[in-house]
C-alpha positions as CSV (number, residue, x, y, z in Angstrom):
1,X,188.9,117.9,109.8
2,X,187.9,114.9,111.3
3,X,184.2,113.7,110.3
4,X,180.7,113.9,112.6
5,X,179.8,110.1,113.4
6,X,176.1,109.9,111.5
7,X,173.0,109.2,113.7
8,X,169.9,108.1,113.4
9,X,166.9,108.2,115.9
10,X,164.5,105.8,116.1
11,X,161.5,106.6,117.7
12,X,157.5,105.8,118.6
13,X,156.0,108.8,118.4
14,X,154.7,111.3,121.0
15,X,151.2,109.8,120.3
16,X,148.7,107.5,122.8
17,X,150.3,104.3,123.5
18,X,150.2,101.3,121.6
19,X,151.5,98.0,121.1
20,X,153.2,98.8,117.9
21,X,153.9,95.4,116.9
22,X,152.2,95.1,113.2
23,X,150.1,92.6,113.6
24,X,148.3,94.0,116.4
25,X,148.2,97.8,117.3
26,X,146.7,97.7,120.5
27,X,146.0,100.8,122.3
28,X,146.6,100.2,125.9
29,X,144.5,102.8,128.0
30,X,141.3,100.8,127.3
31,X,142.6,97.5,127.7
32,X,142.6,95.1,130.4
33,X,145.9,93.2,131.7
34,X,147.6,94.6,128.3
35,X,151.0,96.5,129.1
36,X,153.1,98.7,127.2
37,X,156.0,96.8,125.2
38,X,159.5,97.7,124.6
39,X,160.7,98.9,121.0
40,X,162.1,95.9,120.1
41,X,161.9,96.4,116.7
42,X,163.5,99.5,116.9
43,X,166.3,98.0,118.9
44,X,166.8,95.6,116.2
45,X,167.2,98.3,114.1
46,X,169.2,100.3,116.4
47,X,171.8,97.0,116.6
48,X,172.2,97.5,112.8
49,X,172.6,100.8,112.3
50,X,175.1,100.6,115.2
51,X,177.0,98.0,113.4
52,X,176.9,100.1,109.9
53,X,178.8,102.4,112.3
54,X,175.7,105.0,112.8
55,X,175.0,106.4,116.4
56,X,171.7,105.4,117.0
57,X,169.6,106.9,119.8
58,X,166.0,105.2,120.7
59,X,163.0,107.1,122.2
60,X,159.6,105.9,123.1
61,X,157.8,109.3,123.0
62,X,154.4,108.0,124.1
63,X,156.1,106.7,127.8
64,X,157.3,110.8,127.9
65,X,160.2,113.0,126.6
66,X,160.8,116.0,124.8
67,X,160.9,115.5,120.9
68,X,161.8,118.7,119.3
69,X,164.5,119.1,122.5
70,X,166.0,115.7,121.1
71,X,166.0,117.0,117.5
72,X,167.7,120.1,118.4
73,X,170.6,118.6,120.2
74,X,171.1,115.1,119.2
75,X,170.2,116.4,115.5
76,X,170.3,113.0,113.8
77,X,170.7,112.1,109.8
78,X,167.6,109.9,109.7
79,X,164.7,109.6,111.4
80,X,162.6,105.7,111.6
81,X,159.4,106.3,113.0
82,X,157.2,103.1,113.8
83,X,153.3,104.5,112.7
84,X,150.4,102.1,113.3
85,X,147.0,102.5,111.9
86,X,145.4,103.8,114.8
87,X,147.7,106.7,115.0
88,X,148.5,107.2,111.9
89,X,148.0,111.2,111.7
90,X,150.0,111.9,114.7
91,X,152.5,109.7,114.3
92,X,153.0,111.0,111.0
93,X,152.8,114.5,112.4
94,X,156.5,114.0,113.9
95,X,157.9,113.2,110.6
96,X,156.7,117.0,109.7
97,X,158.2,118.1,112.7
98,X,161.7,117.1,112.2
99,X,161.6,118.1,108.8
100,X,160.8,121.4,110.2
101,X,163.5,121.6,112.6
102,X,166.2,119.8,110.2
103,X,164.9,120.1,106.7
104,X,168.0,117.9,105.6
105,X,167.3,114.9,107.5
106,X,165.8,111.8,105.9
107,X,162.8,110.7,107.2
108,X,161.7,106.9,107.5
109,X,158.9,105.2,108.4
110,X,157.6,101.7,108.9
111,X,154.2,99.9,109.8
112,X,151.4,97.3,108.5
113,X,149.9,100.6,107.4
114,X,152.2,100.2,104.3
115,X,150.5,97.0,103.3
116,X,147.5,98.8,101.6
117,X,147.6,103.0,102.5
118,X,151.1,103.1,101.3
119,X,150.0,104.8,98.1
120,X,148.1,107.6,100.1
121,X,150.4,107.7,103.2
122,X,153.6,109.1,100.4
123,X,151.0,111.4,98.5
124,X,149.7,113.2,101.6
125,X,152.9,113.6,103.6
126,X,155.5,115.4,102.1
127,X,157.8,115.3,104.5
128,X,158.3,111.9,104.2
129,X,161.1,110.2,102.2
130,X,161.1,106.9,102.3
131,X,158.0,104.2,103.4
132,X,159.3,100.7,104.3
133,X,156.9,97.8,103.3
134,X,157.6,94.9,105.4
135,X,160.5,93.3,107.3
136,X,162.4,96.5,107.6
137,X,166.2,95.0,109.0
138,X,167.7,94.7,105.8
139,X,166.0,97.7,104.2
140,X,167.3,100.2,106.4
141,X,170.8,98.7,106.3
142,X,171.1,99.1,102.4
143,X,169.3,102.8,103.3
144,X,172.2,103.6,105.7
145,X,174.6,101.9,103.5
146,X,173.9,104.9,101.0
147,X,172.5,102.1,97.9
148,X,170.4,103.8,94.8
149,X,166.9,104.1,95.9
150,X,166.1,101.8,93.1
151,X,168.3,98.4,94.2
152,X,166.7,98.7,97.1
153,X,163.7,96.5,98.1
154,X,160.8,97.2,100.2
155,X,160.8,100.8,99.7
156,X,158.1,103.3,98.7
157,X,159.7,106.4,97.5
158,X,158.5,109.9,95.6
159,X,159.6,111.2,92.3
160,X,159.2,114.2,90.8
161,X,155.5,114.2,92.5
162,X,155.1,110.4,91.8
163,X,155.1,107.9,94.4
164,X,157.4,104.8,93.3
165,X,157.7,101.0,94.9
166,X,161.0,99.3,94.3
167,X,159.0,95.6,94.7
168,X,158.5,93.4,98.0
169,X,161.7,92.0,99.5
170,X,161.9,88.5,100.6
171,X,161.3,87.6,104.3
172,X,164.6,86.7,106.5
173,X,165.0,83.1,106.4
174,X,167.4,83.0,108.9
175,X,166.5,85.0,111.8
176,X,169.7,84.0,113.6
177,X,172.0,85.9,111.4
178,X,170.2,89.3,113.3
179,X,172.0,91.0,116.0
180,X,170.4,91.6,119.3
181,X,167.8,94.0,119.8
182,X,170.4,97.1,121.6
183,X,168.5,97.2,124.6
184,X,171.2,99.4,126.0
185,X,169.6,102.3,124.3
186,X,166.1,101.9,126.1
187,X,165.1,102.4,130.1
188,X,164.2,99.0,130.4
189,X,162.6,99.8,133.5
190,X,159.4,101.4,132.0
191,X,158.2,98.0,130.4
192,X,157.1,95.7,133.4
193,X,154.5,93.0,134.1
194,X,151.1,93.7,134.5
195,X,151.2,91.4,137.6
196,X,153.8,91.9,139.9
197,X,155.9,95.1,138.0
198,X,159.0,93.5,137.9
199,X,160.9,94.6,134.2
200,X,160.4,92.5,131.5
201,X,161.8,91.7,128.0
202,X,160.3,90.6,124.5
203,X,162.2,88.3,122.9
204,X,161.1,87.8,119.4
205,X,161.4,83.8,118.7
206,X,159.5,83.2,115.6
207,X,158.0,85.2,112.4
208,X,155.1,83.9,110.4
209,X,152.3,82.1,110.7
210,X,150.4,79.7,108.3
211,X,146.4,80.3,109.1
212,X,145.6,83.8,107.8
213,X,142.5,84.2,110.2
214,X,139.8,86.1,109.1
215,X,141.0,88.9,111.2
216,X,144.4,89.1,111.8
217,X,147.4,91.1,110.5
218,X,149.7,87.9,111.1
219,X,149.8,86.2,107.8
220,X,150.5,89.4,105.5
221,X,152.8,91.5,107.8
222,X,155.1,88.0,108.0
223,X,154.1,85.4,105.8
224,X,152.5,82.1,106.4
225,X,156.4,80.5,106.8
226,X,157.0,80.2,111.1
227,X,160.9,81.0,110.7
228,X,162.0,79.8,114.0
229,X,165.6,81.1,115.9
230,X,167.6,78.1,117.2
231,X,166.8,77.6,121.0
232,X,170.5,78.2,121.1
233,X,170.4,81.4,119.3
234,X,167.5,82.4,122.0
235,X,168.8,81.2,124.8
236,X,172.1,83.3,123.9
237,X,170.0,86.5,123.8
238,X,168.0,85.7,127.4
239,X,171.9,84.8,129.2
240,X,172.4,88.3,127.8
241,X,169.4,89.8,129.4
242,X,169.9,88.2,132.8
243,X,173.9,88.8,133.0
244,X,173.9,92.7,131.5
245,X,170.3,93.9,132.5
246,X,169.9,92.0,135.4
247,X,166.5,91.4,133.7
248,X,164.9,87.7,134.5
249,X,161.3,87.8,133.1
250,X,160.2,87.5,129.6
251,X,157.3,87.3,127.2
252,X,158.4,85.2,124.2
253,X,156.8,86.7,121.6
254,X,156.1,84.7,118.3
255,X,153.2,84.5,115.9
256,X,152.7,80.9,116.8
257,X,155.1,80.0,119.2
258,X,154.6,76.1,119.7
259,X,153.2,74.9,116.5
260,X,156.2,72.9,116.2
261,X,156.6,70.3,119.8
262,X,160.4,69.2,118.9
263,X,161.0,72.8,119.1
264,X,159.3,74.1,121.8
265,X,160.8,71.2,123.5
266,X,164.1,72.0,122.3
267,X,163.7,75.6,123.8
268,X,162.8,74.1,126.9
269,X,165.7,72.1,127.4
270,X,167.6,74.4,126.3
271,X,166.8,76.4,129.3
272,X,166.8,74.3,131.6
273,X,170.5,72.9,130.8
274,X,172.0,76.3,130.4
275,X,170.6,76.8,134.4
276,X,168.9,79.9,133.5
277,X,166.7,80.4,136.7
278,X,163.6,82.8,133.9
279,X,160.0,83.5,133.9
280,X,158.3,83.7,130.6
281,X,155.0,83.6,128.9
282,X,154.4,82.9,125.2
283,X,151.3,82.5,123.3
284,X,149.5,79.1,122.0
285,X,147.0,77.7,119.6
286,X,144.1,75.8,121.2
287,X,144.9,72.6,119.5
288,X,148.9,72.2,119.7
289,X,149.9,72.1,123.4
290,X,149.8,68.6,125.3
291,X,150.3,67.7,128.5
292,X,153.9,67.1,128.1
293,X,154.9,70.1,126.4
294,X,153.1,72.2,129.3
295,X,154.9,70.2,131.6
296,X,158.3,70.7,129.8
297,X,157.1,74.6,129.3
298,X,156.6,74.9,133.1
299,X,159.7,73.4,133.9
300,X,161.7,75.7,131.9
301,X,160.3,78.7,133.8
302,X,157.0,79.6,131.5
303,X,153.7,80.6,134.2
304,X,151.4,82.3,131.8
305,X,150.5,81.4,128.4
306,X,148.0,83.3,126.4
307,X,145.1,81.5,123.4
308,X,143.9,83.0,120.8
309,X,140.1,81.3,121.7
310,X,137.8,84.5,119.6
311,X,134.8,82.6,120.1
312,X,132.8,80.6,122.5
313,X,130.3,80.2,119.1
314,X,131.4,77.2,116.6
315,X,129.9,78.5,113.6
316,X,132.1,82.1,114.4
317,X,135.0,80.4,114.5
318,X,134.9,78.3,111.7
319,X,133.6,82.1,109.7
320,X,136.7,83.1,110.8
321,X,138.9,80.5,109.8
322,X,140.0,79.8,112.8
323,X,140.7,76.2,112.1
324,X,139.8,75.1,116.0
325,X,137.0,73.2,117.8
326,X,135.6,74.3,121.6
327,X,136.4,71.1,122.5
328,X,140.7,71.9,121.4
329,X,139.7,74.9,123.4
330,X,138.6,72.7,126.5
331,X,141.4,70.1,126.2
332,X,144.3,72.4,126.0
333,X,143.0,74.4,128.7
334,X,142.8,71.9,131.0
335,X,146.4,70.4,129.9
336,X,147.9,73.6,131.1
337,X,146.0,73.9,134.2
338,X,147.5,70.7,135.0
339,X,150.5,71.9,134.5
340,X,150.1,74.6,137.0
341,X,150.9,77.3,134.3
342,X,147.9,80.4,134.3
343,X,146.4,81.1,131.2
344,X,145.1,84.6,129.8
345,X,142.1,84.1,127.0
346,X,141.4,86.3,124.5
347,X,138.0,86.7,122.8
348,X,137.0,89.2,119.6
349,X,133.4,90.2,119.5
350,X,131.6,92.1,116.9
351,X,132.5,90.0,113.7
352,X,130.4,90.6,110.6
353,X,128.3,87.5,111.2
354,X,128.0,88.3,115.2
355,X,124.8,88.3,116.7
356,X,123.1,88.8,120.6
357,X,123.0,84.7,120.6
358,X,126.7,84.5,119.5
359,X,128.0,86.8,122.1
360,X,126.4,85.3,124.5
361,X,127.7,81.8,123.7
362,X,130.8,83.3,123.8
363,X,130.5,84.9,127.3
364,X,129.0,81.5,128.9
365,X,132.1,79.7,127.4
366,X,134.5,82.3,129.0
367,X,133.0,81.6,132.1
368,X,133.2,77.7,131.7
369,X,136.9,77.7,131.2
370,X,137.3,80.2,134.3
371,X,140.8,81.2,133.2
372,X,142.8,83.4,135.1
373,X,142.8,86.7,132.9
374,X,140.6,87.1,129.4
375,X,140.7,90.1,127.1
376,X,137.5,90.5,125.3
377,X,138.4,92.8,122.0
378,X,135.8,94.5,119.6
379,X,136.6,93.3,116.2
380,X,138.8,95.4,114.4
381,X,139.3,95.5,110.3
382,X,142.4,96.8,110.1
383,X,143.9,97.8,106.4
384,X,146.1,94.5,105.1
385,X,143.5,92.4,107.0
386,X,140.3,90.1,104.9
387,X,138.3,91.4,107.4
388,X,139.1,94.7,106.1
389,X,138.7,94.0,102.3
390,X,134.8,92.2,103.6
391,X,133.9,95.1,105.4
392,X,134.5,97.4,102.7
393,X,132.8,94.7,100.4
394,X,129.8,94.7,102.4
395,X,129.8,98.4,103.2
396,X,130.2,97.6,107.0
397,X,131.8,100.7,107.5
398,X,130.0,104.3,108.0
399,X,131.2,107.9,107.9
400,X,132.1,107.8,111.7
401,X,134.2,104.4,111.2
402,X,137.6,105.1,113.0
403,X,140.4,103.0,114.3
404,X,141.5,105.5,117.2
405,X,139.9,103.4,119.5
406,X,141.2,99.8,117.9
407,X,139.6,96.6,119.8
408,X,137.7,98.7,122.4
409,X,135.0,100.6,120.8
410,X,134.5,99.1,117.3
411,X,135.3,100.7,113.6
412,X,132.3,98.7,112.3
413,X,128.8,97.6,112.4
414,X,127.8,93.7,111.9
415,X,125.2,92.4,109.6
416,X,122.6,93.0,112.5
417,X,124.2,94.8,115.5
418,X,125.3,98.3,115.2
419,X,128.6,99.6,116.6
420,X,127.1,100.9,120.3
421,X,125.7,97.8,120.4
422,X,128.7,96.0,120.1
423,X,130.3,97.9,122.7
424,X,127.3,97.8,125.3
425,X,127.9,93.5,125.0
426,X,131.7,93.9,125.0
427,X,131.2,96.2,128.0
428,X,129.0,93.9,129.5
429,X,130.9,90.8,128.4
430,X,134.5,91.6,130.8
431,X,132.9,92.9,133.9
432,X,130.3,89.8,133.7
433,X,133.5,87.5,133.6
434,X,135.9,89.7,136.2
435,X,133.2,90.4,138.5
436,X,132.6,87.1,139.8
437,X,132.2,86.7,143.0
438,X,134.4,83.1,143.0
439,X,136.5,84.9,140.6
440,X,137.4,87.7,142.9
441,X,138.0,85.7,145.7
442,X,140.7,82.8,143.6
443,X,142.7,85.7,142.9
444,X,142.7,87.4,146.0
445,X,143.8,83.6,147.2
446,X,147.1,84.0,144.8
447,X,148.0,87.1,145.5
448,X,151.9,86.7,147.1
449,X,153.0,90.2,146.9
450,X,152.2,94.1,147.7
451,X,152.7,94.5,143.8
452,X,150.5,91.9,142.6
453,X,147.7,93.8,145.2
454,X,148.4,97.2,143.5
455,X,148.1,95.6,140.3
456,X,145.0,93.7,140.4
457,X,143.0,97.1,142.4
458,X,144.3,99.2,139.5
459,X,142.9,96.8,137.1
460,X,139.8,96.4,138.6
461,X,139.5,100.5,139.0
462,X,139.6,100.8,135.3
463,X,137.3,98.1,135.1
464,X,134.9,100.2,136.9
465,X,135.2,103.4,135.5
466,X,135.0,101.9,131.5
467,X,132.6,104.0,130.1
């Protein structure tokens, strides 16, 4: 009797949608300019399971589809769900589920939540088998490849009633040795740009990054190390994307992408001399870009990159570690406005040390630079980060904190603004910067497409009806 191929489905869960990526967790129906991103990290798991000869099937249950249905015929061996902080109940809730409907199936899950609730995720969840701390591509291949529990890094586990931790695994040095994400299992059509809804991919360039902001999830999910992919190595993956997909724009995502100038530059070329006609955005620090990388970065097709500003106060950012000056802000700005690229800023607000005065600076200074898009978020201390371990230090938190509403409405009070407040200056903060009068009428002056106008009025709607 011949064998049943094993399968595995890998899935985000039928919960509101988010940016799973661990370091941010963004929910997406309160957010400005933010779209939904593909599973790449469940494609990248998908391409090994596929190549330990499993038939892997992907899902992104908060875009739509039927969960138990899926279950019940594809009934796979394992299950990898992707929880996030701000979902964590329901997204464990489908781990329940499919233990339910298949009690013999093995049941996975992986997310920054592991970093510190790990302990109390295992205790409270029965149904779960296996929680996977960190990079998870070589963990689930030595789960798949059937190893003792034990010999297996990364992996919290129960027995007999106890909740075990086989010890952190090292980070992937070489990030070229990983196979494609399988975007062949996904409907690559759902994830498009925010601007003119044409499909776009996430290539993952770079892991790590070596600032550990007050904040951010950046530093413990993948170390302080940037491990880099070869341009060649990239630009491999984005000939794939154009010739099989047919799929020309890209967001480059990375940590830090251009901390390092012979690289970026490398990427560039790389591009360019492999006549890949691409559009892409990436993100930046306010004080590496010059005027000759933005030009290079232009060239190669990038027209949108995205700085992690926080603050338009000094003294915030340098209580966040941010390691960056307004004037880096100012300079780098400019450079890329030369360069005819558009840039998208993001802001936090509500910090512990946040004050009326220190919002406002930061408002006036969002204005100043008079970028093309800004997010303003509500500080968020999500478990993992220092912000997290200072606001339970300082007691910042109160018995209504939540996280179900991450960087919109905030999970904590300041030292001398309470949460509403908060939110009545973050409210007031985007539709003071959006609502511009010259604002308004530069990007009516850009707009080059029916899609960009739908867009932009659906943006604006949601702008208005923020409550």
């Amino acid at each position: 009797m011949e064998l049943r191929q094993k399968r595995i489905l890998l899935i985000y869960p039928p919960s509101p949608v988010l940016n799973r990526e661990d370091r941010c967790q963004q929910p997406t129906k309160d957010l400005v300019v933010i779209p939904p991103l593909p599973p790449t990290d469940l494609m990248y798991l998908a391409a090994i399971a596929e190549k330990e000869g499993y038939e892997a099937k992907i899902e992104d249950y908060s875009q739509g589809g039927d969960f138990e249905r899926d279950l019940q015929e594809f009934r796979p061996d394992y299950l990898v769900v992707n929880i996030a902080t701000p979902t964590l109940e329901h997204d464990l809730g489908a781990v329940k589920k499919a233990k339910d409907i298949l009690p013999e199936i093995v049941t996975i899950a992986k997310g920054a939540a592991f970093l510190t609730l790990a302990e109390r995720i295992m205790k409270e969840h029965d149904a779960l088998d296996f929680g996977i701390l960190g990079e998870a591509e070589e963990t689930l291949k030595e789960i798949l490849q059937d190893k003792q529990t034990v010999d297996i890094l990364g992996i919290y586990y129960k027995e007999n009633g106890e909740v075990k931790f086989t010890g952190k695994r090292q980070f992937i040095e070489d990030l070229d040795s990983l196979p494609f994400p399988a975007r062949h299992l996904v409907d690559n059509n759902i994830y498009r740009r925010p601007d003119n809804n044409k499909v776009q991919a996430t290539i993952k360039v770079s892991r790590g990054c070596p600032f550990h902001c007050f904040f951010c999830l950046a530093t413990p999910v993948s170390g302080s190390k940037v491990r880099r992919r070869s341009p060649e190595n990239i630009v491999k993956e984005i000939r794939e994307c154009v010739e099989k997909y047919n799929i020309t724009n890209f967001l480059f995502w990375s940590d830090i992408f251009n901390l390092d100038k012979k690289w970026t530059l490398d990427l560039c070329q790389a591009i360019i001399d492999n006549g890949l006609k691409i559009t892409w955005s990436a993100n930046t620090r306010a004080d590496t870009a010059d005027l000759e990388m933005a030009k290079m970065m232009y060239k190669s097709g990038c027209r949108l990159v995205s700085i992690g500003v926080e603050s338009g106060s000094q003294y915030m950012l340098e209580k966040m570690g941010k390691k960056i000056t307004l004037d880096d802000v100012r300079r780098t700005v400019k450079v890329f406005k030369q360069a005819k690229i558009r840039i998208y800023n993001y802001f936090v607000i509500g910090l512990p040390w946040e004050t009326e005065e220190t919002v406002e600076d930061t408002i006036k200074f969002a204005i100043e630079l008079n970028s093309d898009f800004i997010s303003f978020y509500t500080a968020t201390p999500l478990p993992g980060s220092r912000f997290f371990d200072y606001a339970m230090e300082h007691n910042l938190f109160d018995k209504d904190t939540s996280f179900e509403n991450a960087y919109f409405y905030p999970a904590v009070n300041t030292h001398s603004l309470s949460k509403d407040r908060v939110f009545e200056l973050h409210k007031s903060a985007i539709k003071r910067f959006y609502f511009r009068p010259l604002y308004i009428l530069k990007m009516l002056l850009r707009i080059r497409s029916f899609a960009e106008v739908r867009s932009y009025f659906t943006a604006g709607l949601n702008l208005l009806l923020r409550k």
